[in-house]
DOTOR-793888 format. One record per residue: residue in one letter; x, y, z of N, C-alpha, C in turn. Coordinates in steps of 0.1 Angstrom, whole numbers, padded with zeros to 4 digits, always signed. Example, Ala and Ser with C-alpha at 12.3 -4.5 7.8 and 13.67 -1.06 7.14 Angstrom:
<pts>
A+0132-0057+0078+0123-0045+0078+0132-0033+0078/S+0128-0022+0071+0137-0011+0071+0129+0000+0079/
</pts>
This chain:
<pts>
X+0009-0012+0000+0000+0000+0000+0009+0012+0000/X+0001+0025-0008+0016+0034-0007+0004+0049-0010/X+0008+0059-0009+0001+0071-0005+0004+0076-0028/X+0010+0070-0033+0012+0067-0046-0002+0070-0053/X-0013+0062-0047-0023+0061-0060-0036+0065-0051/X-0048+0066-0058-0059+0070-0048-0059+0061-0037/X-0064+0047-0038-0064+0040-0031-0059+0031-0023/X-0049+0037-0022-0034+0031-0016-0027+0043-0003/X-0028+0040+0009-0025+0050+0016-0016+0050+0025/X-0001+0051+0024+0007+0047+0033+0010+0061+0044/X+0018+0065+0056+0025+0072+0059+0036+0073+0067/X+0046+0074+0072+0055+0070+0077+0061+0084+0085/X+0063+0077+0102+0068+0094+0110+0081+0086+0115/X+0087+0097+0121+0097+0094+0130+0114+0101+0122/X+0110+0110+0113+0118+0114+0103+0115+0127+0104/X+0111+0131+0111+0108+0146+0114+0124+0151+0113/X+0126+0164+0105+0137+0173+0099+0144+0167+0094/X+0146+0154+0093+0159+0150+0085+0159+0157+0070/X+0149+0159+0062+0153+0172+0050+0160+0178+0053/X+0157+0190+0063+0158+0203+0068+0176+0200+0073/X+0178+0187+0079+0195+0183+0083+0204+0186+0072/X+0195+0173+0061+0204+0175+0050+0210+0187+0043/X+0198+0197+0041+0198+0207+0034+0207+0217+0041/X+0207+0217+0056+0218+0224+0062+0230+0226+0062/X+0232+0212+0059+0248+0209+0054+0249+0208+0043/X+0243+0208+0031+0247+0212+0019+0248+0228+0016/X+0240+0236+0022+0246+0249+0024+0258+0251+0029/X+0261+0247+0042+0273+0242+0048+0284+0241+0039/X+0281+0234+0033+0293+0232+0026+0295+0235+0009/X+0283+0242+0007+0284+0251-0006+0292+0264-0001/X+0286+0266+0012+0290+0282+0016+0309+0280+0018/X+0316+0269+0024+0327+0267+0028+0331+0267+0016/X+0329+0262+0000+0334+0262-0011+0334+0277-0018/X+0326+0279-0010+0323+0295-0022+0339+0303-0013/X+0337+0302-0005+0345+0309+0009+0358+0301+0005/X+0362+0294+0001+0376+0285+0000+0380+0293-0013/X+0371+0296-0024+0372+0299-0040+0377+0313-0038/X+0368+0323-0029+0369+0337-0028+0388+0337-0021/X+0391+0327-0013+0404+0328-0010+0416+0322-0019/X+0416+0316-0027+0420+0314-0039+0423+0323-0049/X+0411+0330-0048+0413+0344-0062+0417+0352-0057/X+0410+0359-0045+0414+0373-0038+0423+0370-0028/X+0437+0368-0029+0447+0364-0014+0442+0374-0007/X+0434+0382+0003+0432+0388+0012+0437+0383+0028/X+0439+0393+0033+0442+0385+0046+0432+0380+0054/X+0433+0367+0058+0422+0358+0063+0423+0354+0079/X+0411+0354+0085+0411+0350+0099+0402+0339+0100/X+0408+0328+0112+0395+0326+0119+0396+0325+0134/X+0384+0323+0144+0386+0326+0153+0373+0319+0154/X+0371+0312+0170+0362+0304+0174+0354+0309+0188/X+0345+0311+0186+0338+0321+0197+0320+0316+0200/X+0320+0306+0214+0302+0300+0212+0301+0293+0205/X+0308+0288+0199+0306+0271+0187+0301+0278+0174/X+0304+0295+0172+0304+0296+0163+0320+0302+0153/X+0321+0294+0144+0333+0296+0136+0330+0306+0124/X+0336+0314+0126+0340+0333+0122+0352+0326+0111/X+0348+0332+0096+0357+0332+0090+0357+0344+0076/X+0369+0344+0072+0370+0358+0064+0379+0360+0052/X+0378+0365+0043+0388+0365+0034+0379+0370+0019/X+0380+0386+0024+0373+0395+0012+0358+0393+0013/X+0355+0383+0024+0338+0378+0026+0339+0377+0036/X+0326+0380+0044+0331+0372+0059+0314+0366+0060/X+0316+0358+0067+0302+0341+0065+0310+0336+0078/X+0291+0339+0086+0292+0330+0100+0281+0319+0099/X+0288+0309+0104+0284+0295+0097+0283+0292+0116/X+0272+0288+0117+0267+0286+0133+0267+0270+0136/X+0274+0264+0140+0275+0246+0139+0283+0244+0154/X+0285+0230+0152+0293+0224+0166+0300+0217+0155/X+0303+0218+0142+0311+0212+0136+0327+0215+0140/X+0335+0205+0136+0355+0210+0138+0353+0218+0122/X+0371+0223+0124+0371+0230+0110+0378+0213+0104/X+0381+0205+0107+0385+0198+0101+0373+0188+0089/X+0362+0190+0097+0348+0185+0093+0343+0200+0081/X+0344+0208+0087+0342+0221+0075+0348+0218+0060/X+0364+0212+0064+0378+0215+0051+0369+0197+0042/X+0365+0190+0051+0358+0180+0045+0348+0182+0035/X+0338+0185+0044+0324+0194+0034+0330+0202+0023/X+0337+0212+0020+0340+0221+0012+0346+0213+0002/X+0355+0203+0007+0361+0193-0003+0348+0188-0017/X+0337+0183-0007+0331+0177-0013+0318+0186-0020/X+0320+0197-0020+0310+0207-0027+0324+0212-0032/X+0337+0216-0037+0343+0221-0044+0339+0213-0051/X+0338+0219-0067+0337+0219-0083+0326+0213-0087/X+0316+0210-0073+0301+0201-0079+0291+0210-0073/X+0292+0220-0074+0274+0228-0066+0265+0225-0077/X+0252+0219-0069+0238+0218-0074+0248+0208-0087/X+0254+0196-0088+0254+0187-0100+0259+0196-0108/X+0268+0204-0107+0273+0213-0118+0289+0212-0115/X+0293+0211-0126+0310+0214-0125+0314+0225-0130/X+0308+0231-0139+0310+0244-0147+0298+0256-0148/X+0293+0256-0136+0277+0268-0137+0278+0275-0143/X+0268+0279-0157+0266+0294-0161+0250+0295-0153/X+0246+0313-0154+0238+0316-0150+0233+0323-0160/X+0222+0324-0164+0214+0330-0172+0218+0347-0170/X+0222+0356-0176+0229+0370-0172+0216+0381-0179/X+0201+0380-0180+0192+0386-0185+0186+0396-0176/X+0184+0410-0184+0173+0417-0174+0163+0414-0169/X+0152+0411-0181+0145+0398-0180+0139+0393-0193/X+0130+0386-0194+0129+0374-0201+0136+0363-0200/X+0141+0359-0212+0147+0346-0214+0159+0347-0224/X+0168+0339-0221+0183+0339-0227+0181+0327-0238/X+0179+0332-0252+0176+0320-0258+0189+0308-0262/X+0182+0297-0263+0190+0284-0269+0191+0282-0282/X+0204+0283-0292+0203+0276-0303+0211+0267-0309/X+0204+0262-0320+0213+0253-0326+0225+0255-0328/X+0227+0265-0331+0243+0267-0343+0246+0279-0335/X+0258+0282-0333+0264+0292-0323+0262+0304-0335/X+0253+0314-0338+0248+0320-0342+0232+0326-0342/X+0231+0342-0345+0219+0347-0339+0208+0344-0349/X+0209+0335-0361+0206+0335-0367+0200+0318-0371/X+0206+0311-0359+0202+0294-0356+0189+0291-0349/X+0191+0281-0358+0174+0277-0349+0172+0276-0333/X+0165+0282-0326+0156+0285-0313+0156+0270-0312/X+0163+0260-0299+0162+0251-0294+0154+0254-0282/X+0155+0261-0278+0151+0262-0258+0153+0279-0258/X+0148+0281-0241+0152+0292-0239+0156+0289-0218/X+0167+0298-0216+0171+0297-0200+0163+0310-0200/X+0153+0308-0186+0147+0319-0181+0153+0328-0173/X+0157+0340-0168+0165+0347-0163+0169+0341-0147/X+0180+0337-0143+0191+0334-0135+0189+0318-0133/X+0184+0313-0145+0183+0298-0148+0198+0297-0149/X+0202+0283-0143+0213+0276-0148+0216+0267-0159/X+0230+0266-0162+0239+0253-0170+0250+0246-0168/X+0251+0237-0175+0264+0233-0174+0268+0235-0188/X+0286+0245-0185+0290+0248-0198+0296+0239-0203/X+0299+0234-0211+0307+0225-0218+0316+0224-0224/X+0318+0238-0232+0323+0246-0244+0322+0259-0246/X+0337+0266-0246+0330+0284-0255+0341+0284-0260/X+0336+0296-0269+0343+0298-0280+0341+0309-0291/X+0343+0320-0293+0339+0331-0299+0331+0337-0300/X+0328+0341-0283+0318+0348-0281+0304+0339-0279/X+0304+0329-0282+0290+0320-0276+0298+0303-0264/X+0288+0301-0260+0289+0287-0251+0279+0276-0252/X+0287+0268-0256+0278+0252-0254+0273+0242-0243/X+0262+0247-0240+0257+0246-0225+0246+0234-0226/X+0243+0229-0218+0230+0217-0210+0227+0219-0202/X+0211+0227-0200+0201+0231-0193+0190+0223-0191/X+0187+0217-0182+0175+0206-0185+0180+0197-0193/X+0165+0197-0204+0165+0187-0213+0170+0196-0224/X+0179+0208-0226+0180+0215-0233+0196+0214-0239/X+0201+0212-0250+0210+0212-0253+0213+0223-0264/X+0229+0235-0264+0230+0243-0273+0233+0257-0273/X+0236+0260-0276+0246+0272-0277+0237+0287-0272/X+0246+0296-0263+0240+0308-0263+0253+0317-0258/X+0243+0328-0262+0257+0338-0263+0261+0343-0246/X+0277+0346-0251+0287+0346-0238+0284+0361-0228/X+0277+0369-0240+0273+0384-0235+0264+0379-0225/X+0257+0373-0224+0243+0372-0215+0245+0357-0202/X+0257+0354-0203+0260+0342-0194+0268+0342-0183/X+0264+0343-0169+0274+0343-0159+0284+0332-0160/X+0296+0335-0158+0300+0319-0153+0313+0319-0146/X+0321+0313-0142+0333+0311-0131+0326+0313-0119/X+0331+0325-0116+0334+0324-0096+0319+0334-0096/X+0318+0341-0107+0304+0351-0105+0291+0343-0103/X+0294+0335-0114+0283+0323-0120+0283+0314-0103/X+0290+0312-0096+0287+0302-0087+0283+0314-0071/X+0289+0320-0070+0282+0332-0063+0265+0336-0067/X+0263+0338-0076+0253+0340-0083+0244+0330-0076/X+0249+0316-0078+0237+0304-0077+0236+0303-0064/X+0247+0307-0052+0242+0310-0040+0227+0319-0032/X+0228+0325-0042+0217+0333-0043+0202+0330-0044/X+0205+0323-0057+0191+0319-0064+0185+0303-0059/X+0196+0296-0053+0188+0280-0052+0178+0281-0042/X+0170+0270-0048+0154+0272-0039+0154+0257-0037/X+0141+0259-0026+0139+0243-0021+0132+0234-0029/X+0130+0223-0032+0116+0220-0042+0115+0204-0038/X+0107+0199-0040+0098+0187-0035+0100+0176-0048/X+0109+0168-0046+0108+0157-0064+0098+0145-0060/X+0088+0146-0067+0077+0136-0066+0089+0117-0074/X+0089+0110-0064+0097+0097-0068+0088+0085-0073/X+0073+0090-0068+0061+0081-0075+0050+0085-0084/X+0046+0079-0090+0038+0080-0100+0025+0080-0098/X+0015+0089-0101+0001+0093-0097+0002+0097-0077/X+0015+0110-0074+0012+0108-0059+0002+0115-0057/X-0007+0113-0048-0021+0120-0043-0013+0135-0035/X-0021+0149-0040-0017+0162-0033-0030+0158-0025/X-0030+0159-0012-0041+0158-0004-0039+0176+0003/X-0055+0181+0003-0055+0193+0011-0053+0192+0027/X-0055+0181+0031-0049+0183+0042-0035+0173+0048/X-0027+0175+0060-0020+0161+0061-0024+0152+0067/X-0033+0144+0062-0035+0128+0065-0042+0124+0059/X-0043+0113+0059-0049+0101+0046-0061+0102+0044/X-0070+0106+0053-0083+0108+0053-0092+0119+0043/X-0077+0129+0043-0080+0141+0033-0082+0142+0020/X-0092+0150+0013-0097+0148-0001-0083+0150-0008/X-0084+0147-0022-0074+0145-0030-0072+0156-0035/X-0070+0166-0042-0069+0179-0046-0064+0177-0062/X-0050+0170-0063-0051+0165-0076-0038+0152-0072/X-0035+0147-0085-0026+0138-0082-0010+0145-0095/X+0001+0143-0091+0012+0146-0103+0021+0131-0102/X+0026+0136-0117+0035+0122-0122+0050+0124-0116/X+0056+0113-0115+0067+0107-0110+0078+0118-0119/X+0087+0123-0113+0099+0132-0117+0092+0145-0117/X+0080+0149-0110+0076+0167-0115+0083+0170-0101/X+0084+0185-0101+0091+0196-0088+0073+0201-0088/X+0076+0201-0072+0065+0211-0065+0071+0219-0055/X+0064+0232-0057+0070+0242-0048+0072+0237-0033/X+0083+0239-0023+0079+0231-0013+0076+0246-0003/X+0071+0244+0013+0065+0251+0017+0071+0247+0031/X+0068+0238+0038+0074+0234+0047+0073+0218+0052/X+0079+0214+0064+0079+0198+0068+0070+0198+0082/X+0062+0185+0079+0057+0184+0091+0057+0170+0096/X+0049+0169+0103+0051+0155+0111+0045+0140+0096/X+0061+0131+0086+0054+0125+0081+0048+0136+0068/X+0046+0143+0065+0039+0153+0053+0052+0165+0051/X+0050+0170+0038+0053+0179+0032+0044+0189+0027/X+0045+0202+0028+0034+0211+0023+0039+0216+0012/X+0030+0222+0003+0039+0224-0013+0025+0233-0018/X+0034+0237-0030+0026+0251-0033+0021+0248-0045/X+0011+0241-0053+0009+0240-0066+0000+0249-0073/X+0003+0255-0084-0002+0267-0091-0005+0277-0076/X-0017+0281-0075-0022+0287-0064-0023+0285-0055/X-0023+0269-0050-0032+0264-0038-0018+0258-0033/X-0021+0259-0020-0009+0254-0009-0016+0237-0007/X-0009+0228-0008-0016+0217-0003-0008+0205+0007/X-0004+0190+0004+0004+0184+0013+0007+0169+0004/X+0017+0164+0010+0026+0156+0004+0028+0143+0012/X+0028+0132+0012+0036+0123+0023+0046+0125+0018/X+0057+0123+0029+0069+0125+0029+0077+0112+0023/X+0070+0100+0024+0076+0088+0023+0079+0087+0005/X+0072+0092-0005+0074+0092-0016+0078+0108-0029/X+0086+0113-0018+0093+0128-0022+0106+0126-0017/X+0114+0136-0021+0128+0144-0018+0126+0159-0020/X+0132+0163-0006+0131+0174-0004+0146+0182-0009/X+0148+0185-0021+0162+0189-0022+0162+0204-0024/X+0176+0207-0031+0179+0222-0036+0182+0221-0050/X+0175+0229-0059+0176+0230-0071+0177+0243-0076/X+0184+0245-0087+0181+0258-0095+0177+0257-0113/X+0170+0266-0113+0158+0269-0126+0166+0264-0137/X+0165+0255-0144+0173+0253-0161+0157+0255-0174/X+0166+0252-0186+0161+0260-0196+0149+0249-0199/X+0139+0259-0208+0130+0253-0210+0128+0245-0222/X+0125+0236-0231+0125+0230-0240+0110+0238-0250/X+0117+0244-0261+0108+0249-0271+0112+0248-0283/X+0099+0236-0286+0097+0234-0297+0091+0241-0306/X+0093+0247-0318+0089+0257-0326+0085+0250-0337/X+0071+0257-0335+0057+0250-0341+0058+0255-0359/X+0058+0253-0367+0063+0254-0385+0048+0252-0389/X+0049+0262-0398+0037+0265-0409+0037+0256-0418/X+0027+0250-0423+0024+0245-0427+0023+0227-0427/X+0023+0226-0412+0028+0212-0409+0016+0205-0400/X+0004+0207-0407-0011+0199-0402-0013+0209-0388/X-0010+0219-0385-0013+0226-0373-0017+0242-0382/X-0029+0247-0381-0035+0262-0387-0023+0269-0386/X-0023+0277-0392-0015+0292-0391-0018+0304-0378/X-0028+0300-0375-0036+0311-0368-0030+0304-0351/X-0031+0293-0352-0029+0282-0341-0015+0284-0338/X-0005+0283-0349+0008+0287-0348+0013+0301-0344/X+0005+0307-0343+0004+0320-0343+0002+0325-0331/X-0007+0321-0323-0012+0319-0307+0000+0316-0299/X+0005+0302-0306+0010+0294-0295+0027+0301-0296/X+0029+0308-0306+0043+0318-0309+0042+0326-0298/X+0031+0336-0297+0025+0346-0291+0027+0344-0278/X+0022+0334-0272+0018+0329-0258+0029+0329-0254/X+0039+0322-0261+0055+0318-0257+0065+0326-0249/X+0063+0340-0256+0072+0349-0259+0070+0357-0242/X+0056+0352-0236+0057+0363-0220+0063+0350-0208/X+0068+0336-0216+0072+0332-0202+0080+0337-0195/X+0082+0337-0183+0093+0347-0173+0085+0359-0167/X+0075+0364-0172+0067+0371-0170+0063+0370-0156/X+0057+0381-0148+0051+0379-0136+0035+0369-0134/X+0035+0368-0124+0019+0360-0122+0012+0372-0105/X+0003+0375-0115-0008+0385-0102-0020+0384-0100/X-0023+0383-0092-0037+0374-0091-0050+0390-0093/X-0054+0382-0101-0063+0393-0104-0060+0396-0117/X-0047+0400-0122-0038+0406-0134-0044+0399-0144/X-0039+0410-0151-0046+0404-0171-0033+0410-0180/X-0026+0411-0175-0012+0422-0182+0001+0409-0187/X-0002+0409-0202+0013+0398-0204+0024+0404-0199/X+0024+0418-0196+0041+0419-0198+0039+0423-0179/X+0033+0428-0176+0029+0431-0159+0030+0424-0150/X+0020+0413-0153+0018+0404-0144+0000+0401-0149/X-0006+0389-0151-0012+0381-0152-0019+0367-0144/X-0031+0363-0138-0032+0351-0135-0038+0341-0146/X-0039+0330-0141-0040+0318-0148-0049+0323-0160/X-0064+0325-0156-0074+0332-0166-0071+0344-0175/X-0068+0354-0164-0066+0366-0172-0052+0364-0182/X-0045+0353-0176-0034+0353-0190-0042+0348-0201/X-0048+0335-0207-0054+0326-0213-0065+0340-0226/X-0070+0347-0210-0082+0357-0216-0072+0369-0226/X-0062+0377-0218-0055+0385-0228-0050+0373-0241/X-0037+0366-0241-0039+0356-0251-0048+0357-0266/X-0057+0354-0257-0067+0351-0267-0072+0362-0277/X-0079+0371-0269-0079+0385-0272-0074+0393-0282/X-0060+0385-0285-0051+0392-0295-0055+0387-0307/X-0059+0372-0307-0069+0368-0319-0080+0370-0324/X-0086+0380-0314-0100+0386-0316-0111+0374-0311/X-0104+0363-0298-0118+0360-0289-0116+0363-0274/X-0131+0365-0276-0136+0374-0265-0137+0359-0253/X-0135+0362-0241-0132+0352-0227-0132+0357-0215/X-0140+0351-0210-0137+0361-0195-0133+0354-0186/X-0129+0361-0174-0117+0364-0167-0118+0357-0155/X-0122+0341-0158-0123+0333-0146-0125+0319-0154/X-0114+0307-0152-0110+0295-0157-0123+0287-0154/X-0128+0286-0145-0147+0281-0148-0150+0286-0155/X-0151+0299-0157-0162+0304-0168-0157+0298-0182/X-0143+0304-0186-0138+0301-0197-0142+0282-0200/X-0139+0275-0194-0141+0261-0191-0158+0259-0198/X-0165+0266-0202-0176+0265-0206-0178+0269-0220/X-0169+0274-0225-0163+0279-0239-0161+0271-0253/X-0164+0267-0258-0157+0262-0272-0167+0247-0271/X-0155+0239-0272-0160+0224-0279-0152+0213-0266/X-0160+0208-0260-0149+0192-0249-0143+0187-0260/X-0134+0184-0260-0125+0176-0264-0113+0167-0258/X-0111+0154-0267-0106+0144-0256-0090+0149-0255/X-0083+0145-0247-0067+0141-0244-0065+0140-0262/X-0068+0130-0268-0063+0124-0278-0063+0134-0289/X-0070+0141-0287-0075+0155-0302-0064+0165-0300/X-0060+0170-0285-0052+0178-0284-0050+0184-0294/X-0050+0197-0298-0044+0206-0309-0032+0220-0306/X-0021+0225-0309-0020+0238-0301-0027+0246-0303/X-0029+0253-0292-0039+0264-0290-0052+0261-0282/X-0055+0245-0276-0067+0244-0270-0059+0244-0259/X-0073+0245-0245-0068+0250-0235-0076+0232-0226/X-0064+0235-0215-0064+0227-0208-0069+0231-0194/X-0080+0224-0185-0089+0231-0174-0080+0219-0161/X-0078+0227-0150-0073+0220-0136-0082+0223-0126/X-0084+0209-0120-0093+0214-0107-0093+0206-0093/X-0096+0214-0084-0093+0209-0069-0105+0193-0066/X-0099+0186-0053-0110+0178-0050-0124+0176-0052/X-0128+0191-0051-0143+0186-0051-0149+0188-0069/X-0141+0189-0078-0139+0192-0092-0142+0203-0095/X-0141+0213-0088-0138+0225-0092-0129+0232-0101/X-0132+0236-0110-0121+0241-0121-0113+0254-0116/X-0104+0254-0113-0092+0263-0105-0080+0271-0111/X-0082+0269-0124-0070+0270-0130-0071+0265-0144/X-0063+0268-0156-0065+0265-0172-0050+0270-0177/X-0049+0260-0186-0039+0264-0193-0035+0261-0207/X-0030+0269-0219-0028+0270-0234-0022+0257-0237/X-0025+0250-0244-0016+0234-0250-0006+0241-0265/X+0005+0238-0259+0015+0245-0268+0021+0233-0276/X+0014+0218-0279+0023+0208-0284+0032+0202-0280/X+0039+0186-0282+0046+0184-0276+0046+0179-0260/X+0033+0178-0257+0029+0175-0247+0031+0185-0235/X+0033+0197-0239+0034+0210-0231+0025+0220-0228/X+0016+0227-0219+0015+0238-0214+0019+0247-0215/X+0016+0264-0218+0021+0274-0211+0010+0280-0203/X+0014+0289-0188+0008+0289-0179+0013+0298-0166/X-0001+0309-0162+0008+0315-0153+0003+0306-0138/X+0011+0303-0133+0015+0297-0121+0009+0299-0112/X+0022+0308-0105+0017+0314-0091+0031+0325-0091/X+0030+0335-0077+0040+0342-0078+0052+0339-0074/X+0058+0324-0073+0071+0324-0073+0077+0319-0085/X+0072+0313-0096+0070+0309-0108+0069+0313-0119/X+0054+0325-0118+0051+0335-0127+0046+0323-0143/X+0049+0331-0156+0043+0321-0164+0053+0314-0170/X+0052+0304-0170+0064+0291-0174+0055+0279-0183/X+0064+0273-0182+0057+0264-0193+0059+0247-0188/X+0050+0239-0186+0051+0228-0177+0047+0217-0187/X+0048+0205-0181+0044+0184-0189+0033+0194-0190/X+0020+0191-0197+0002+0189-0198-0005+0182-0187/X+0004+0169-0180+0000+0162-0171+0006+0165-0161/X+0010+0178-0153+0015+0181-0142+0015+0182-0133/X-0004+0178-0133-0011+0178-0121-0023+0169-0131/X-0035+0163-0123-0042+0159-0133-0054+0169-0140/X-0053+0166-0151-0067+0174-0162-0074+0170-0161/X-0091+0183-0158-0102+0175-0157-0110+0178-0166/X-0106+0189-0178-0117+0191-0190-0102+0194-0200/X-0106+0194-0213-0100+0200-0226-0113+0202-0234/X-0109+0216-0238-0118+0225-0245-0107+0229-0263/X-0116+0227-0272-0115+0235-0279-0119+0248-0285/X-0111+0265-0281-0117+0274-0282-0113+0280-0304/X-0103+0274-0307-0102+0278-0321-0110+0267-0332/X-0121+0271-0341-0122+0261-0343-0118+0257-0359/X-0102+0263-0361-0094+0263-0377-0079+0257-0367/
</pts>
């Protein structure tokens, strides 16, 4: 029995913080590596000094690291986070005001659009070379230019900054319950490998933030790690290849505000936008009219199955009691774009990243 599928309900305690341990000491020992690197480059004169079990150290930076650790235990840890933060041996950082730092084929401005890194998204470089770098982002492989790319000692300072906590779903169909315990309605279920925002640990559960709604996790079938943002996979949808023009057109459109903010209430691509009011402006630009709430819209067009999928039809999400909560554009390729929530804003996610409970078709060419 496992907390996995509807009907299967495991939960397991007695593991209270062990996340929160881990994650301490991988900061621990990101911070000791960043702090080993800064002494390396900048010979500054360095101290340390031990005062209350907290070890004071300095060199062009100074970082109080509060433990009962030895420094011999410290020179360990830093060992083992020198030249690997976050799975990276060579970080770039996405270096954009905002939007997105695009991916291409051919180290040229002029190559085909593979992906795009959203601003202070990561890579791993692999290659540079006259003025562009050969990076792997995600599932994204391919060249972008060196003007817009952090990388060395900036690029890993940088990612000190930006890593966030996030929740790796390790099973397949796990039940988001609104409350923590088994007894609690289902809210939706996500597939095995998605990130959910995490929120905090409790006894046995995990709380996590999906699109809008805060909800809970058993702990028994997640990892609570540290990750940072990599590039998005965009596929670019071609005229004249059994998908409308008009449809191609949309789903170009839609594309172009991910990174964008998410505001509840908002209808503004470049501003800030929620789930509806993004979908509703969107649309708008094609001359249909939609209003400004994902139920309503959800009443719109034509039901259509999973299987018809088209780009440009829209996809409806809804809580336990089937309440429609949320909607989002089908960009092909088994993708979504979608504004989120506000730590996310509009991104682009699987179609199955939570479960779907209607598909609508609103174009009907």
């Amino acid at each position: 029995m496992r907390e996995g599928t509807l009907s299967q309900d495991v939960r397991r305690s007695g593991r209270k913080g062990i996340y929160m341990r881990q994650l301490k000491n991988q900061k621990i020992a990101a911070a000791s590596a960043g702090l080993m690197l800064c002494m390396a480059l900048c010979p500054l004169s360095a101290y340390a000094a031990e005062d209350d079990g907290k070890l004071m150290l300095a060199a062009g930076v100074t970082t109080v690291l509060e433990t009962s650790r030895s420094t011999e235990e410290y020179i360990q840890l830093a060992q083992q986070a020198q030249g690997a933060a976050w799975g990276y041996t060579n970080i770039g950082i996405a270096n954009v005001e905002s939007g997105n730092l695009n991916v291409r084929a051919t180290p040229s401005t002029d190559g085909k659009m593979v992906g795009k890194m959203p601003k202070d998204s990561a890579c791993e470089v692999l290659e540079s070379a006259d003025g562009w770098a050969y990076v792997k982002s995600g599932e994204v492989e391919g060249y972008v230019s060196l003007d817009y790319l952090l990388t060395g000692p900036d690029a890993k300072l940088k990612a000190n900054e930006l890593v966030r906590t996030v929740v790796l779903v390790n099973t397949d169909g796990l039940n988001v319950r609104e409350e923590p315990n088994t007894e609690s309605a289902v809210l939706t279920q996500v597939p095995q490998g998605e990130e959910l925002e995490y929120v905090e640990t409790l006894e046995g559960w995990i709380k996590v933030a999906i699109d809008s709604d805060e909800a809970y996790v058993s702990e028994e079938y997640v990892t609570v790690t540290e990750r940072l943002d990599t590039a998005i996979t965009m596929t670019e949808l071609l005229y004249g290849l059994g998908v409308s023009d008009v449809r191609v057109e949309l789903v170009e459109y839609a594309k172009q505000f991910v990174g964008n903010r998410y505001v509840y209430g908002g209808t503004s691509l470049t501003n800030g936008a929620d789930c509806s009011g993004f979908v509703m402006s969107v649309f708008k630009k094609f001359g249909v009219s939609l209003p400004h709430h994902s139920g309503s819209q959800a009443g719109y067009g034509t039901k259509i199955s999973a299987g018809d999928l088209q780009p440009g039809d829209l996809i409806f999400y809804g809580n336990s009691r089937g309440t429609i909560n949320h909607v989002a554009i089908y960009i092909g390729n088994g993708q979504v774009v979608h504004a989120s929530n506000k730590k996310t804003g509009i991104k682009i996610s699987k179609y199955n990243y939570r479960s779907p409970v209607k598909y609508v078709r609103i174009l009907q060419n």
